[in-house]
Structure formats: C-alpha cells, structure tokens
LODOTI-333470 format. One record per residue: y, z, x of N, C-alpha, C in turn; residue in three letters. Coordinates in steps of 0.1 Angstrom, whole numbers, padded with zeros to 4 digits, always signed. Atoms other than C-alpha are relative to their C-alpha. Example, Ala and Ser with C-alpha at 12.3 -4.5 7.8 and 13.67 -1.06 7.14 Angstrom:
-0012+0000+0009-0045+0078+0123+0012+0000+0009ALA;-0011+0000-0009-0011+0071+0137+0011+0008-0008SER;
END
This chain:
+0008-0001-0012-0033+0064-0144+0001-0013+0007UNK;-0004+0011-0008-0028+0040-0118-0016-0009+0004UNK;+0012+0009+0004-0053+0009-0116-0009-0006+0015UNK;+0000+0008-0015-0046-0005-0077+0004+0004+0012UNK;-0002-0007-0008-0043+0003-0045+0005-0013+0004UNK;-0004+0013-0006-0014-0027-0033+0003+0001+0016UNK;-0001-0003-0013-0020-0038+0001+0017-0012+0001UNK;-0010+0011-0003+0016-0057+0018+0001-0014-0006UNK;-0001+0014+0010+0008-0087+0006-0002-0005-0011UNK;-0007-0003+0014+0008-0080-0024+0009+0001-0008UNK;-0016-0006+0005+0034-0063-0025+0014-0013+0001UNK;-0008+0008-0006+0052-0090-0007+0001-0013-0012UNK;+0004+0007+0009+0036-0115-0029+0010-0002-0014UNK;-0011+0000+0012+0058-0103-0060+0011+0000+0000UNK;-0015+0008-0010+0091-0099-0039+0002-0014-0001UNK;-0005+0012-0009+0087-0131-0028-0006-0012-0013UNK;+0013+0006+0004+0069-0146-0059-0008-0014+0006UNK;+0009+0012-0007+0049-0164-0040-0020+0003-0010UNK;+0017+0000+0011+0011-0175-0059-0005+0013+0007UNK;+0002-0009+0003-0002-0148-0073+0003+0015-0003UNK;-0009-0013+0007+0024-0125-0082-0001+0007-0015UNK;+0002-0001+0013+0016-0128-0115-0009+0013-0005UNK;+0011-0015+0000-0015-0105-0109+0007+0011-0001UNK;-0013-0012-0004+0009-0081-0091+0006+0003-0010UNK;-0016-0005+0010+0037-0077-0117-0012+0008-0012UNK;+0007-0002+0017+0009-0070-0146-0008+0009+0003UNK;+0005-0014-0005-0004-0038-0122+0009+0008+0004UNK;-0010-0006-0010+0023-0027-0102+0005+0013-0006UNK;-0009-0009+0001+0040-0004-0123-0013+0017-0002UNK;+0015-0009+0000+0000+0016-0125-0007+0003+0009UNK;+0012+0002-0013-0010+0010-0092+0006+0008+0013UNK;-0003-0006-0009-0005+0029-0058+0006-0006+0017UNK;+0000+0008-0012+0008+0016-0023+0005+0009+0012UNK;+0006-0012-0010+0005+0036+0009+0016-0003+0009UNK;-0009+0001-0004+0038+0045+0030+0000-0016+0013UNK;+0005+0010-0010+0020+0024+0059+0001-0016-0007UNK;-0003+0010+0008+0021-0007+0035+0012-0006-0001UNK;-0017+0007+0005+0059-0005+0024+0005+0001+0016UNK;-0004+0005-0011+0068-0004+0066-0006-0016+0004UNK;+0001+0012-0006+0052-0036+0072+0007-0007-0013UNK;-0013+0009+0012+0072-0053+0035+0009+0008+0005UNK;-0013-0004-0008+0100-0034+0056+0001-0012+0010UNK;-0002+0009-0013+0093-0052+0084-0003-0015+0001UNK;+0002+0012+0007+0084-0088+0068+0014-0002-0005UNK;-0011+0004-0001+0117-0088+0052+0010+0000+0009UNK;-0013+0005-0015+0141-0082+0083-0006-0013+0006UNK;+0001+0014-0004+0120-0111+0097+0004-0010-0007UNK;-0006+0008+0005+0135-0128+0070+0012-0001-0001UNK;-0013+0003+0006+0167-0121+0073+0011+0011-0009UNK;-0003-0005+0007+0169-0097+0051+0014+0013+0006UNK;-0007-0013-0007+0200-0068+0054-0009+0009+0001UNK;+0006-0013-0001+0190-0031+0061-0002+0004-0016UNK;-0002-0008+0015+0206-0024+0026-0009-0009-0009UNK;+0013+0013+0004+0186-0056+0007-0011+0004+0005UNK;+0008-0008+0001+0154-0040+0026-0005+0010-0010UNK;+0005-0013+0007+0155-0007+0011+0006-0002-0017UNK;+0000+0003+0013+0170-0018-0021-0015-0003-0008UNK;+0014+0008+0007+0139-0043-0028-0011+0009+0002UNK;+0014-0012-0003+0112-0016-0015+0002+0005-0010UNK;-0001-0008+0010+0128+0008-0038-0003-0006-0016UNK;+0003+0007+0019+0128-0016-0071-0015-0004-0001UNK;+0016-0001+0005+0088-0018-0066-0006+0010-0008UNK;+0003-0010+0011+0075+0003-0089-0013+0006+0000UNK;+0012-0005+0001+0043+0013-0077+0005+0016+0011UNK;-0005-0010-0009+0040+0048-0066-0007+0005+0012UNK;+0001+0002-0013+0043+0055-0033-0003+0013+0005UNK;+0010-0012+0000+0017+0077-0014+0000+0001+0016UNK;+0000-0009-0011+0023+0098+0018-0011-0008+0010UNK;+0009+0012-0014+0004+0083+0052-0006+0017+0001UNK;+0006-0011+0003-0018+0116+0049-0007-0001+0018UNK;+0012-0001-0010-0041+0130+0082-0011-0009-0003UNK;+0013+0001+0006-0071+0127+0061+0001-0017+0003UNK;+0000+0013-0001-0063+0088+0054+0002-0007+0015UNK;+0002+0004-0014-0053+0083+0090-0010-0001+0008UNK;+0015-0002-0006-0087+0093+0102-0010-0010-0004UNK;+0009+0012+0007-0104+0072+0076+0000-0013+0007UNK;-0008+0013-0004-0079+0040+0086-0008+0004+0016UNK;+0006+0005-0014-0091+0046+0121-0020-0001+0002UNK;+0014+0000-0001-0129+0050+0110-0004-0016-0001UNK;+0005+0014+0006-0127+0017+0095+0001-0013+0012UNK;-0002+0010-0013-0121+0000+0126-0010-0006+0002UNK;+0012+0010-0001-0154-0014+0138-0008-0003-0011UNK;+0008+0009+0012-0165-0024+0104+0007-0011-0004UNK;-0002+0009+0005-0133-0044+0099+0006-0008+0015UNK;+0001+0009-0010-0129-0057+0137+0001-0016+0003UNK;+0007+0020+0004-0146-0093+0134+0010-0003-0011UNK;-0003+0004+0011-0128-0098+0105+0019-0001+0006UNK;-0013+0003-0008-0093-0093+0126+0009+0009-0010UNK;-0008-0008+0009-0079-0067+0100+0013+0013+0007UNK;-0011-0014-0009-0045-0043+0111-0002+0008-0003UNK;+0000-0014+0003-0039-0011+0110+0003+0002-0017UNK;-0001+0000+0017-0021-0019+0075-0012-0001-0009UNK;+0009+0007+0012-0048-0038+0058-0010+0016+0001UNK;+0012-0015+0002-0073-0003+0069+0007+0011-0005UNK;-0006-0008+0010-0047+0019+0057-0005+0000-0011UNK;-0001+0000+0011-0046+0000+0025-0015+0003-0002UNK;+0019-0004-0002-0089+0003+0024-0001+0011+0003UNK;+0002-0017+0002-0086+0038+0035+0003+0007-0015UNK;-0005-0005+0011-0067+0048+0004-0008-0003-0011UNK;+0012+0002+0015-0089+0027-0022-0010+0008+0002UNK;+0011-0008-0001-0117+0045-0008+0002+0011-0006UNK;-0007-0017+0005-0098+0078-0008+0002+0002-0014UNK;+0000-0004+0014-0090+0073-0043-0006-0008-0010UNK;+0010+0004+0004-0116+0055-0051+0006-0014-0014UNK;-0005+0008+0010-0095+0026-0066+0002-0014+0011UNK;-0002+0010-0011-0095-0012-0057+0011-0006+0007UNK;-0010+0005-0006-0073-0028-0035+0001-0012-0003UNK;-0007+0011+0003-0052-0057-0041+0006-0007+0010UNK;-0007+0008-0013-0045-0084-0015+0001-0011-0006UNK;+0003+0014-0002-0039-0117-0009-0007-0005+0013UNK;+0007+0004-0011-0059-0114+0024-0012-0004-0007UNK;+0015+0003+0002-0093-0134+0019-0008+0006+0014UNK;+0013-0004-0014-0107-0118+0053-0007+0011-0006UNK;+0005-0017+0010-0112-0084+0029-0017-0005-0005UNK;+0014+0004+0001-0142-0100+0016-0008-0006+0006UNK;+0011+0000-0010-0158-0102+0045-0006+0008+0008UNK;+0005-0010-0008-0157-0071+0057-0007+0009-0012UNK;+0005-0009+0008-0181-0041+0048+0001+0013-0005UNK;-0003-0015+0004-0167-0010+0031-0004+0005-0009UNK;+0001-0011+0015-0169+0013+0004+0012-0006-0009UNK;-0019+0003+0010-0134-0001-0011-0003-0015-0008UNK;+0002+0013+0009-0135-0025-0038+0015-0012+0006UNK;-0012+0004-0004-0112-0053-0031+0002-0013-0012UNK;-0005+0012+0008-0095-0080-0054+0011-0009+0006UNK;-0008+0014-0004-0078-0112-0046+0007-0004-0009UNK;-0007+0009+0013-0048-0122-0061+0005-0013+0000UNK;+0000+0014-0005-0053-0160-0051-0008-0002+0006UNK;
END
C-alpha cells in the first residue's frame, strides 16, 4: 500500500538529489504522484536542459505510481484555492493536496508554505 502522496518537489528533489532526497528514495517506490505533478518535473527538467528523450526516460525510472488527473480531483484542486491563496500555492502544489485528501494519504514536499495553509491534507517536509 502506498504511504505518500509526492508533490514535484519531491519528486524533483530525488532526480536531482538535492537535500532531502533521502526521505524521498525510502517512500517512493510506496507512494503516489498525480499526472499534474510529473508535467511540471517535465517541465523543470527541459528548463534544465534536459533532452525530450532524458525527460521521459527520468519520469519513467520514478517509481511511484502514477495517478490519472481525475474530474473529481480537479474540482477538489480548484476548491482548494482560497484556502491556499495567501500562501501563493499553484495549481500543482493543490493538485498534489487534492489527492492526499482524496486518498487520504500525506503529501510530501519540500515546499514550507504547505504548513501554512489550512486543509484536510496532512503534509510532511522533506527538509
């Protein structure tokens, strides 16, 4: 059964091991990450440089599994909007918070704004 709900930078985080990947690597292969998630670590790596084929390679060798951009969660992600506002959160980061809610599992960031805002979604900090 899967443990986490990884938001981007998370994800990115273990790619890239940048601090606190370590968290990451020791969930990942248990944990869930939302299609909306792996487009922005799509779109983070071409800012770097990355090929098309290197893109979709590295997406693919993540190991968490990967969970459909649903109605239901899209509605959620847009419910969450004036709760996480003030806090300056994207569309990704309420994705990923839609989904913990939705499956009632925590999410995994390296954003510290997450615990500022107020949801239903548990959230953990991997740094």
């Amino acid at each position: 059964m899967s443990e986490h709900i990884l938001d981007a930078s998370a994800v990115l985080a273990s790619i890239l091991r940048e601090p606190g990947f370590e968290a990451v690597n020791a969930v990942v292969r248990e944990s869930y990450v939302s299609t909306v998630n792996l487009a922005e670590v799509a779109s983070k790596l071409a800012d770097r440089g990355y090929s098309d084929a290197s893109v979709d390679w590295t997406i693919r060798e993540v190991a968490a599994v990967v969970v459909p951009f649903s109605d239901t969660t899209a509605i959620a992600t847009g419910l969450l909007r004036p709760a996480t506002r003030t806090a300056g959160l994207s569309l990704g980061d309420r994705a990923c918070l839609a989904l913990a809610i939705e499956l009632d599992l925590p999410a995994l960031t390296a954003d510290r704004r997450w615990k500022h805002v107020r949801t239903r979604a548990k959230v953990e900090l991997i740094r």
